[in-house]
Each structure stands twice: as structure tokens, then as C-alpha cells.
N, C-alpha and C positions, 0 to 999 in steps of 0.2 A: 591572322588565321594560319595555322601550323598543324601538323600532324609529329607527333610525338611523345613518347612515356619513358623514356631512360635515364634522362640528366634533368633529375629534381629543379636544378640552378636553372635551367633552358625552360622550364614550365611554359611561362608566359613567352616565349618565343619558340618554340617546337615541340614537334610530341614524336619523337625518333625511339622507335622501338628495337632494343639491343638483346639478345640474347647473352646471357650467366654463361660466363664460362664454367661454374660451379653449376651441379644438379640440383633442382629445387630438394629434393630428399638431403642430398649431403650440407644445404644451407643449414636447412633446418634442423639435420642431429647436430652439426658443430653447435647451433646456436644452446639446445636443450642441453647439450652434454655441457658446453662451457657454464649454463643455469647449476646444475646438478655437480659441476665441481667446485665450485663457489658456495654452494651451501653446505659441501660436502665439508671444505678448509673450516668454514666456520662453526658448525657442526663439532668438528673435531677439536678448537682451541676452546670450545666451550665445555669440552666436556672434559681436556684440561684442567681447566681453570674451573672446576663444577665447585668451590669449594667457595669460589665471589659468591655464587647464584644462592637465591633463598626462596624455597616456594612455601607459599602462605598458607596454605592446606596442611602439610602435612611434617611441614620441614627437614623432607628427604630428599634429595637429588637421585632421579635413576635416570639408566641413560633414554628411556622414554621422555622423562622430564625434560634431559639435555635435547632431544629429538625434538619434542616440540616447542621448544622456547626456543629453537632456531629458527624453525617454520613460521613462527609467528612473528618475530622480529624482523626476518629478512623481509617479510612480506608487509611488512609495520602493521600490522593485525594490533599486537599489545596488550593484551587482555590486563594484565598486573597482577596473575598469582603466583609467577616466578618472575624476581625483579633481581639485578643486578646489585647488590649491598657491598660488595669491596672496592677501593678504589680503582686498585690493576683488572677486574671486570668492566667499570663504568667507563673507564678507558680505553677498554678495549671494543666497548661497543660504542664510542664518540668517534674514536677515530680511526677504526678498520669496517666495523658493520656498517655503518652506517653511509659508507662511499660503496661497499658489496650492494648492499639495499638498494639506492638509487641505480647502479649500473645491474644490477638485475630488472629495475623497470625498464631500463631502456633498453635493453635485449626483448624482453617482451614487446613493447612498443611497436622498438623496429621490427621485431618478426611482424607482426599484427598487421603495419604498414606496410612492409615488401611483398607480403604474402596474400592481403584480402585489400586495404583502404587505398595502397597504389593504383591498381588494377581498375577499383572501382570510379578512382576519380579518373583517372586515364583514359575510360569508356566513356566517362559522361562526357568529358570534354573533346575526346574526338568524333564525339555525335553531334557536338554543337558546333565546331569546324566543319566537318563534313556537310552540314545544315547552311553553311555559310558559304560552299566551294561554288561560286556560276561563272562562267564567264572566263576561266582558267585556263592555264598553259599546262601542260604535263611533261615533262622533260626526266624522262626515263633513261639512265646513265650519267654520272657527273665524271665522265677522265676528260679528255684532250677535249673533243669536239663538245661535248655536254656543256661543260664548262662555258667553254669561250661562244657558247651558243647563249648562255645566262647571261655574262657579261652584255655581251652586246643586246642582249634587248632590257636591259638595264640603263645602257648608258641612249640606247631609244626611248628611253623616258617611263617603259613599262615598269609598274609597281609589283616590286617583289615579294608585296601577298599575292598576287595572283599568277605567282607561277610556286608549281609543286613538285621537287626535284625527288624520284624513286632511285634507288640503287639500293643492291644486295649488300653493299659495302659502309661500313660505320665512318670509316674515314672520309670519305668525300661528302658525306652529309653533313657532317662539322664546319668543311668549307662554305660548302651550299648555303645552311642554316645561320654560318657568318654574315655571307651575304643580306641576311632576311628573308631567306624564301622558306617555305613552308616546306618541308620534308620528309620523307617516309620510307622507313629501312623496310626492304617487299622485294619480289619477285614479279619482276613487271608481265612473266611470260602466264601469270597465273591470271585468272576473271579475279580471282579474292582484291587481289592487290589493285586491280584497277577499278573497280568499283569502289573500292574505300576512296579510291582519291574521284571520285564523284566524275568520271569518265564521259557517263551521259551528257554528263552538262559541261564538259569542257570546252573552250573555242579551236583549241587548237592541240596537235601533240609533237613534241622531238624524240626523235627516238636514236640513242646512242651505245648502244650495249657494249661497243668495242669487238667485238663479232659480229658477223654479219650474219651466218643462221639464227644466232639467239635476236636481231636486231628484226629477221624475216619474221619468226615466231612472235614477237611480241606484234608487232604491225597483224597478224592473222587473229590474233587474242583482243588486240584493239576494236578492230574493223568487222569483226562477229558482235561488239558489245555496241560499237559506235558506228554503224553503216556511214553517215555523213560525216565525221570528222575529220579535219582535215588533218593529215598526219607527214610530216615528214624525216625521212630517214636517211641514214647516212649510212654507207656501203663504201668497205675499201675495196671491193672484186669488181671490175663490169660486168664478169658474168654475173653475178649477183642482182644488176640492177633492173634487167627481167623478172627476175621471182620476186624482187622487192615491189615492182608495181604488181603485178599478177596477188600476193599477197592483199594488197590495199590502200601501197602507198602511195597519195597523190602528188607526191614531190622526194626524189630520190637526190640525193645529192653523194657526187663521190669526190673529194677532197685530194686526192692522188690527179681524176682526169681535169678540175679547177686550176690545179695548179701545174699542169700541163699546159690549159689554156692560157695560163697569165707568160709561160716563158716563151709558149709558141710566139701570144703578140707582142712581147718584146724584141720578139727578131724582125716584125715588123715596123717597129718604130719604138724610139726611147721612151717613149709617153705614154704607151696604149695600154702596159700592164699598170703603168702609175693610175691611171684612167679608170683598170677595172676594178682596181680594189679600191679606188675613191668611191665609188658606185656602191661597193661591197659592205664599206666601213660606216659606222654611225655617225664618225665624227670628219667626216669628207665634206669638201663644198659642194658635193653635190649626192645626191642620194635617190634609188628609185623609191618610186609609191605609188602602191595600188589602191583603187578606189573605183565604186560604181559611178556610173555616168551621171549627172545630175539633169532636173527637169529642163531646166536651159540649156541645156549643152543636146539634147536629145534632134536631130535632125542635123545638125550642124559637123561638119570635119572633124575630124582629132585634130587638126591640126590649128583650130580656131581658140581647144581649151585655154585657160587665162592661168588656169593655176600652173601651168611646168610644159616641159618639151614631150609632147604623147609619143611612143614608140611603138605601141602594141596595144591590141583592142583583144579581148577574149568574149569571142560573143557563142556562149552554149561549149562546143565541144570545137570549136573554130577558133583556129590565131591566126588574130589582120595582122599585120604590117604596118607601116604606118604608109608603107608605098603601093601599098595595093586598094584595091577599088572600094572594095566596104570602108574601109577608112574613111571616105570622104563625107559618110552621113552616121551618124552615131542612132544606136538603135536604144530601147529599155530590157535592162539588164545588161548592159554592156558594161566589164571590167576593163576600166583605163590603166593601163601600166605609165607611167610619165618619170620624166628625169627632173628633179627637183632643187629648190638648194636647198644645201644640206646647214641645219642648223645645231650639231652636234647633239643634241636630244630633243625629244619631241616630235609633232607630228607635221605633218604637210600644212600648209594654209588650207582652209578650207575652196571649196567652188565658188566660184560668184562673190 
């Protein structure tokens, strides 16, 4: 499932809508004018050469005669009451007209097809994607962070029909849509654009604009369409990362103070930055994973769970510890945060 109309060849793997650098007006006189100069050339060796031609009515050639027995040839109409009878005529319409003829069909054609039967199929089929979108990732920007945010839930095992990479930009969708992900050249700051990639029903969103107002705006356009979605954003300003929550975002992440923290704990110890980005990475021996508390696990410590090392309990609007008091009885509705081993893709072992 893909979103995209631009690259015929990509059909069956995306539907990436590109904008002509040609105006749909200037497509269409080149196309008519190059029609109307081609019948013009032939038009005119025929009427030349009007001395091959024989019409069966009246056995005059006028240049109406020559007028219409080009109209009708080019267009293989044929009637046969002006036929070609000399050789350098017959020849000329074996092996000049009749390649004019066919490359005039296909100028017609393809106007026909660029202009009404693309469009048309291109609708139907991003109705039946769209009809198929649940359960989806939305990942609005593909540069630096976009990207390596794809990747990595890629090599986490998630299938890349169900993530749907938005950017204003052609080129990073080519990448995207390499990957297999489903695609769509938009303006993510618009409702248009986010409703088409089926927003209401998405599970999740990243948001990477590479600016961080355009990044604010799209999280405000999101979070007015999708109140609960969960949406996360990335902000290279701190100041920033107040109006990015204030906005709607429930997970701000800034990639400048990350990587702050990784060289701060390196001056703590040689290991602790290797540590956090083992945590960070898909492919680490160990990995965090969150997951609801199960029916067993309900009454019991975090610290009894079987599946990984619990470090955090998010119960409503509340973060335990793993060292503080609530910790020690697990409640329903309680999100376990746990450190896990990491299996380079895929997901945690199950509870119990």
C-alpha cells in the first residue's frame, strides 16, 4: 500500500505526486502544434507529388482533394476515392506516412492518458490505499533525522507498508519509496495532506521538517485532527521544546541536548555513553521496551517482571522509579518500561 501518481514504472509500489515543470496549457499546445505540423509536412509532399494521386470521381486533384486525402490517411480513415497509383507516391506513404500516422496516434494517446486516464486511475487507486491505511506510522520529513528514524524502525522489524513518509520534496521520496515505504509528495502543515494519508487511524506520528516552527505547525495541524495520537518531534532549539509540547507533542526529542548527554556520560565513565546508545540502537544487546502490565504481573513489584529489567512504571500522568514506592505493587493500566535483550530485530518476548 503506497501513495503515488508520478513514475508510471513505481505504479505498483507508490503513488508520489510530482508537479510538470511545464504548464498543463504549454503541454498541450506543444503536443497539438507538433499534430498540426506533421500533417502540415505531409500535406504538403502530397500535394507535391499530387500527380502519384488519382481520385476516382472525378480524376482531378485540387488542393482540397490533396487536403483531404491527408486527413484521412493520417488518421487511417481510407475511404479509396483518392488512392495513391505511382510508385514514388506508394512509397511515400509505406515509408514516411505511415510512421507520421502511428506517432500521431500516440501523441493523441498519451495526451488522453496524461491529461484525463492518469488522473483517473491515480484516484481510484489512492482511494483503495487510503481504504487500506490502519494501524500506520506517519513520518513527515525524510532529511537527516526522518530518515535514520525509517531506518531504525525498519531494522526493529516494522514493515514498511505501514509506515507513510510525507515531504514537500521529490527527492527524498525516491529514497523513502526505495526503502518500500509508502509515500506522498504534500505539505504536511496542511489538514489536505494529512487526511489523505488517513491520520485518524494512524498509531503513531514523527515529525521532522528540519525547522522547528514548520515542525511546531505541523504537530498543531496534527493534534486538532488527531487529539490522541501520539506524535513525536524533534526540535533543534530548547527554546523550542515548550511550544513543541504546548502544541501537542507528547514526546519532544532534541538531538543536539542527546548528544550532550551521551559526551557528558562519557566523562563519567568509558562505558556509559557506549551503554546509551546500546539502549538507543536496534541492533544492541540490549534494548528498551515498553509494554502494558499483564494480568499476572498485576499486584506484584516491577521488580518480579520475568520478561527484562523494569526501570519505570508510567501509571496515568505519574513516573515510578523503579526505586520508589509504587514500584513495588503493579497496578491496571500500568506502562512497563524494561531493559531487554536486544535481538537486532523484532520485538520483546512476550509476558508469562
Amino acid at each position: 500500500m503506497r501513495i503515488n501518481p508520478a513514475r508510471p514504472p513505481l505504479a505498483q509500489t507508490g503513488f508520489l505526486r510530482r508537479r510538470s515543470s511545464m504548464p498543463v496549457w504549454v503541454d498541450l499546445a506543444w503536443r497539438v502544434g507538433l499534430v498540426f505540423g506533421l500533417i502540415a509536412l505531409v500535406l504538403l509532399i502530397h500535394w507535391v507529388g499530387r500527380d502519384g494521386l488519382k481520385d476516382n470521381l472525378d480524376d482531378q486533384i485540387s488542393f482540397v482533394d490533396v487536403l483531404y486525402f491527408t486527413t484521412v490517411t493520417v488518421t487511417t480513415v481510407g475511404y479509396g476515392d483518392i488512392v495513391p497509383v505511382s510508385p514514388e507516391a506508394r512509397l511515400f506513404e509505406a515509408l514516411l506516412v505511415t510512421p507520421i500516422r502511428l506517432f500521431v496516434w500516440l501523441i493523441f494517446l498519451g495526451t488522453a492518458y496524461n491529461l484525463f486516464f492518469r488522473n483517473i486511475f491515480y484516484r481510484w487507486r489512492m482511494a483503495r490505499i487510503q481504504a487500506d491505511l490502519h494501524n500506520h506510522i506517519i513520518v513527515t520529513g525524510f532529511g537527516t533525522s526522518g530518515s535514520e528514524a525509517v531506518r531504525e524502525l525498519l531494522a526493529r522489524g516494522v514493515d514498511p507498508r505501514e509506515i507513510v513518509v510525507v515531504d514537500p520534496q521529490e527527492k527524498p521520496l525516491v529514497e523513502a519509496e526505495d526503502l518500500g515505504c509508502n509515500v506522498m509528495c504534500g505539505d504536511s502543515t496542511r489538514d489536505k495532506t494529512l487526511k489523505d494519508v488517513a491520520i485518524d487511524r494512524a498509531r503513531s506520528m514523527i515529525v521532522s521538517a528540519g525547522r522547528d516552527d514548520t515542525s511546531i505547525l505541523i504537530t498543531l495541524t496534527a493534534r486538532h485532527l488527531a487529539p490522541r495520537l501520539p506524535i513525536s518531534i524533534v526540535v533543534r532549539n530548547e527554546d523550542n521544546e515548550l511550544p513543541a509540547r504546548q502544541a501537542g507533542a507528547t514526546t519532544v526529542i532534541n538531538p543536539v541536548s542527546f548528544a550532550g548527554l551521551l559526551l557528558a556520560g562519557s566523562t563519567s565513565g568509558r562505558h556509559i555513553a557506549d551503554y546509551m546508545a546500546d539502549l538507543a540502537a536496534s541492533g544492541g544487546a540490549v534494548k528498551l521496551h515498553e509494554r502494558p502490565a499483564v494480568a499476572e504481573e498485576i499486584g506484584g513489584p516491577l521488580s518480579a517482571i520475568r520478561t527484562g529489567l523494569g526501570v519505570r512504571i508510567y501509571r496515568g500522568e505519574r513516573v515510578i522509579g523503579f526505586w520508589e514506592e509504587g514500584a513495588q505493587r503493579l497496578e491496571p493500566g500500568d506502562l512497563i518500561i524494561e531493559i531487554v535483550q536486544g535481538h537486532g530485530v523484532g520485538e520483546a518476548p512476550s509476558p508469562g
